[in-house]
Kinemage of the C-alpha trace (Angstrom):
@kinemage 1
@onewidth
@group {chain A} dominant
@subgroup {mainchain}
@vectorlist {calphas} color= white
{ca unk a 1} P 52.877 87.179 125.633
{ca unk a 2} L 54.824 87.483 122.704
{ca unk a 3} L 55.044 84.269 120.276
{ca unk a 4} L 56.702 85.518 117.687
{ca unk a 5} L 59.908 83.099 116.201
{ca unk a 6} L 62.149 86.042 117.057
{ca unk a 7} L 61.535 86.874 119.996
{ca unk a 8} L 61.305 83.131 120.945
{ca unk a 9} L 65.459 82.878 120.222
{ca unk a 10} L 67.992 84.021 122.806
{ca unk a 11} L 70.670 85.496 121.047
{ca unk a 12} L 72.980 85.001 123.614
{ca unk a 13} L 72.585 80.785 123.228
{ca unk a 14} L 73.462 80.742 119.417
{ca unk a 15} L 76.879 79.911 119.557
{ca unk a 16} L 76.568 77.813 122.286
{ca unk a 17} L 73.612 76.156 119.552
{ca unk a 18} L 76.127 75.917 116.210
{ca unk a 19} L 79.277 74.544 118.936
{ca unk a 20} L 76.487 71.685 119.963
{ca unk a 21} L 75.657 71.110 115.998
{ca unk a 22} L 78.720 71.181 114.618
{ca unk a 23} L 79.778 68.471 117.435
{ca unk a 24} L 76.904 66.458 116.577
{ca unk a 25} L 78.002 66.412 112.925
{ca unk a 26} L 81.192 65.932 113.244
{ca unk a 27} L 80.239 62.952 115.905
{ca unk a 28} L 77.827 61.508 112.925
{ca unk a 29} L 80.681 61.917 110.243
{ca unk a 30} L 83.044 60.032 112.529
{ca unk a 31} L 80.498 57.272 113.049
{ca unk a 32} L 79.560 56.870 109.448
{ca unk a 33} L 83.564 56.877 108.508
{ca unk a 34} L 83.864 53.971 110.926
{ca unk a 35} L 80.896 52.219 109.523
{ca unk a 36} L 81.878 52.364 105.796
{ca unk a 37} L 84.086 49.268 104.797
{ca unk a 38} L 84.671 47.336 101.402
{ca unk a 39} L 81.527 47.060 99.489
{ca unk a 40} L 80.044 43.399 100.117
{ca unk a 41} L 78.392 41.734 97.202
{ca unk a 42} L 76.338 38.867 97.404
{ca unk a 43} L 78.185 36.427 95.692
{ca unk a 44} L 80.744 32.551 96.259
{ca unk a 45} L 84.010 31.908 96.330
{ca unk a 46} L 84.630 28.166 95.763
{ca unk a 47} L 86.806 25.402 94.195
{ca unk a 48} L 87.123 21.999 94.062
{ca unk a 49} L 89.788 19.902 93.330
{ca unk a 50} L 87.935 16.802 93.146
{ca unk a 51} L 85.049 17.601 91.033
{ca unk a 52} L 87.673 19.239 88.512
{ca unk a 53} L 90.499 16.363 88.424
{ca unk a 54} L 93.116 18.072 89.501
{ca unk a 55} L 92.799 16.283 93.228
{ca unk a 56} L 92.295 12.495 94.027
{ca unk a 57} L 93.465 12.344 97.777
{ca unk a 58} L 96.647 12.238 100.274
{ca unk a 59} L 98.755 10.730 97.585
{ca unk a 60} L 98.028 13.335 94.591
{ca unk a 61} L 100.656 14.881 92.555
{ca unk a 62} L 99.085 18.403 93.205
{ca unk a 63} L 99.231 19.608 97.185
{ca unk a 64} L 97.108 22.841 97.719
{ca unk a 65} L 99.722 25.075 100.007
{ca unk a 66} L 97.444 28.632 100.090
{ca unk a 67} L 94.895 30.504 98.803
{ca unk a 68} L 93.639 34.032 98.921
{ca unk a 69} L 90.962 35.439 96.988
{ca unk a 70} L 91.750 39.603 97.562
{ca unk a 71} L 92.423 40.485 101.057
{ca unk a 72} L 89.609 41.739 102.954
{ca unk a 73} L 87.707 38.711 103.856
{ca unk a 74} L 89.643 36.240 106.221
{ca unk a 75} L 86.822 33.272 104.781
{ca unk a 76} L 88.511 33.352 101.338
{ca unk a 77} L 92.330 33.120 102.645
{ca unk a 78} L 93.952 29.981 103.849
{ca unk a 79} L 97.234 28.694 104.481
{ca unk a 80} L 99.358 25.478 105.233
{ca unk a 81} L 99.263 25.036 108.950
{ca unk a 82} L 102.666 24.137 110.505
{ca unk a 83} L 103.665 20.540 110.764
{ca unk a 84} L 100.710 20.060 107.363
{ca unk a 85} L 101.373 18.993 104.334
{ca unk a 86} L 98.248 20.533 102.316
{ca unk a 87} L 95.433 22.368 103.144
{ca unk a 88} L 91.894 20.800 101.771
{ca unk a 89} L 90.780 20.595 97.899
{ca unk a 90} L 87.748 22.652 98.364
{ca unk a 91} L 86.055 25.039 99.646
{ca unk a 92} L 82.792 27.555 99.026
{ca unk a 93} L 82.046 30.444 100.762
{ca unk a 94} L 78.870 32.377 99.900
{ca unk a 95} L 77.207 35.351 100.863
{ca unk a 96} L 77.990 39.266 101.666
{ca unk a 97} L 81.653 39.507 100.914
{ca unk a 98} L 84.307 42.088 99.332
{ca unk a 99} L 84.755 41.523 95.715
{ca unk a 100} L 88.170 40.130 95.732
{ca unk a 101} L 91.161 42.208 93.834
{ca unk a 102} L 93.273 39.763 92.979
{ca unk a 103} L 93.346 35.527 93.572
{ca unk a 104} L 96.613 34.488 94.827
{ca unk a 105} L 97.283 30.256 94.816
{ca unk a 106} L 100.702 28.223 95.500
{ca unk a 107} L 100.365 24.776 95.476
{ca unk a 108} L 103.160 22.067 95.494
{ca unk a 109} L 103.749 19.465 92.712
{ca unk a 110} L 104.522 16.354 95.007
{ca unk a 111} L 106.296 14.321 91.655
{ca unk a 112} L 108.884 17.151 91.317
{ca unk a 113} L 109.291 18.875 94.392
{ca unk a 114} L 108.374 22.544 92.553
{ca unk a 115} L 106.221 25.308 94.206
{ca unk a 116} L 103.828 26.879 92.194
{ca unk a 117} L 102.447 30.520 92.814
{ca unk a 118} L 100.300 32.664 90.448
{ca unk a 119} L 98.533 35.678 91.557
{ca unk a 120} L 95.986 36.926 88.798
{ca unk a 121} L 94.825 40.615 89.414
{ca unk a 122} L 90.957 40.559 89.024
{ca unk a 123} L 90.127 44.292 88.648
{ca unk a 124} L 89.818 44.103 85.281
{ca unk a 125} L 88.587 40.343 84.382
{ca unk a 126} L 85.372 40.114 86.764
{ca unk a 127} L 82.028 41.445 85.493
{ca unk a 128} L 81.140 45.212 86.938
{ca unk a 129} L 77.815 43.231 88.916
{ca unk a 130} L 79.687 40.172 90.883
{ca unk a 131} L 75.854 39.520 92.626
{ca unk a 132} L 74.880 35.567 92.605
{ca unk a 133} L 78.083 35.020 90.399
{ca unk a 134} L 80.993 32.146 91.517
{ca unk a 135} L 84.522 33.046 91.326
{ca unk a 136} L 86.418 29.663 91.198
{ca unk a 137} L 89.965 28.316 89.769
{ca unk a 138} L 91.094 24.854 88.488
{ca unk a 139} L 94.504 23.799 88.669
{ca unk a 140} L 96.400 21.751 85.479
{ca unk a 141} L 100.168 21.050 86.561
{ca unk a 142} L 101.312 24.493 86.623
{ca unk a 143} L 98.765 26.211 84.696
{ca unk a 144} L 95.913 28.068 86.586
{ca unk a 145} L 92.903 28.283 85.409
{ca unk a 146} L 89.945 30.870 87.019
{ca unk a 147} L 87.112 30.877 86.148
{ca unk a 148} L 83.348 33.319 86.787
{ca unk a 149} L 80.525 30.719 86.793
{ca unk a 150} L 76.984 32.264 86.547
{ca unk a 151} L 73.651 30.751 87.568
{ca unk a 152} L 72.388 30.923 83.948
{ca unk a 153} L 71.488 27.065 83.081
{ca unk a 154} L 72.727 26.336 79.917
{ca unk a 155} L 69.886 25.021 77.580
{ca unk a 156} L 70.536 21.241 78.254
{ca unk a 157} L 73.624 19.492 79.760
{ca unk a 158} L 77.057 19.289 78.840
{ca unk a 159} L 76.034 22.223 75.861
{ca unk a 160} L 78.867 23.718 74.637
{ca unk a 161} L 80.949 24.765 75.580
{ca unk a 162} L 82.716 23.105 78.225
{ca unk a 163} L 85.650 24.330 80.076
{ca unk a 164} L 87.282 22.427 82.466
{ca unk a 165} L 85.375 23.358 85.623
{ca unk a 166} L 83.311 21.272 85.969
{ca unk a 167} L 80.120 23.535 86.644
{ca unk a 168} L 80.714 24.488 82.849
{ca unk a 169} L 78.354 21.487 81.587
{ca unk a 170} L 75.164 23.052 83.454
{ca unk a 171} L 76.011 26.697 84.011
{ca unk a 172} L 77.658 29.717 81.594
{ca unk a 173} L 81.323 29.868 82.782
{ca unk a 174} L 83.590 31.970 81.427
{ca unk a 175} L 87.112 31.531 81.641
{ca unk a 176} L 88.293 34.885 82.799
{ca unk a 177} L 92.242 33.564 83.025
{ca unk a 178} L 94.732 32.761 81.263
{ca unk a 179} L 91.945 34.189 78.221
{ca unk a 180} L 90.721 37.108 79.138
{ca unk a 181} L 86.247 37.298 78.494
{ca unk a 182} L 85.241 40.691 78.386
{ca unk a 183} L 82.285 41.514 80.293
């Protein structure tokens, strides 16, 4: 009996051999290209219009219409329902999630009747690592302000300085707009 690698091969089976491996790669490219999606980073989205001010029930002067931090994460997006005057003042979603590309807000200002919109691109104003870090806005009349807390503790409370979130008087916030902090 002859063991030898050649004579182990059937020459005749080899194409029949690279048709079955190129299928299987082609099968494992196909899975892997439906596997791939945004890259999720570990970090929150969150505001709150109570702890900041700009929110102090039914009756305030500032009605939060929508919100949409980027657009591949249905968590961070919400709108006005139909037949609703406002959607709610706060919010925080943490956990594996797209870094968001841009954070889109329109909120009504009940005293004068006038819709507000900004939409703030974030490519270039969030730090390169977004992991454990808090993307949040505050809203002053019809300035918006956003904001990239940390979880750094600042030495003791309420050092400076403080912004107007108000996670700013125990964490490092940085007010990435209307100023632009480099990272």
């Amino acid at each position: 009996m002859n063991t030898s690698f050649t004579s182990a091969i059937n020459y005749k089976e080899i194409p029949f051999m690279y048709r079955r491996l190129l299928l299987c790669l082609v099968t494992a490219l196909a899975l892997t290209g439906c596997a791939t999606g945004p890259r999720q980073v570990d970090h929150n989205f969150s505001f709150d219009g109570w702890k900041d001010g700009w929110y102090s029930g039914p009756n305030s002067n500032v009605q939060l219409q929508e919100y949409s931090y980027g657009d591949q994460y249905h968590m961070v997006r919400e709108k006005v329902k139909s037949g609703e005057t406002r959607i709610p003042a706060n919010t925080s979603v943490s956990g594996p999630m797209p870094v968001g590309e841009f954070l889109y807000v329109r909120w009504l200002l009940k005293g004068s009747g006038e819709m507000v919109e900004h939409r703030v691109d974030l490519r270039d104003r969030l730090p390169k690592d977004m992991h454990d870090h808090r993307v949040s806005f505050v809203i002053d009349g019809k300035d918006l302000y956003v904001y990239v807390v940390t979880t750094r503790p600042k030495p003791y409370y309420g050092a400076p300085p403080v912004l107007r979130h108000w996670l700013s008087e125990q964490m490092y916030t940085y007010e990435i707009y209307p100023s632009h902090h480099k990272f």
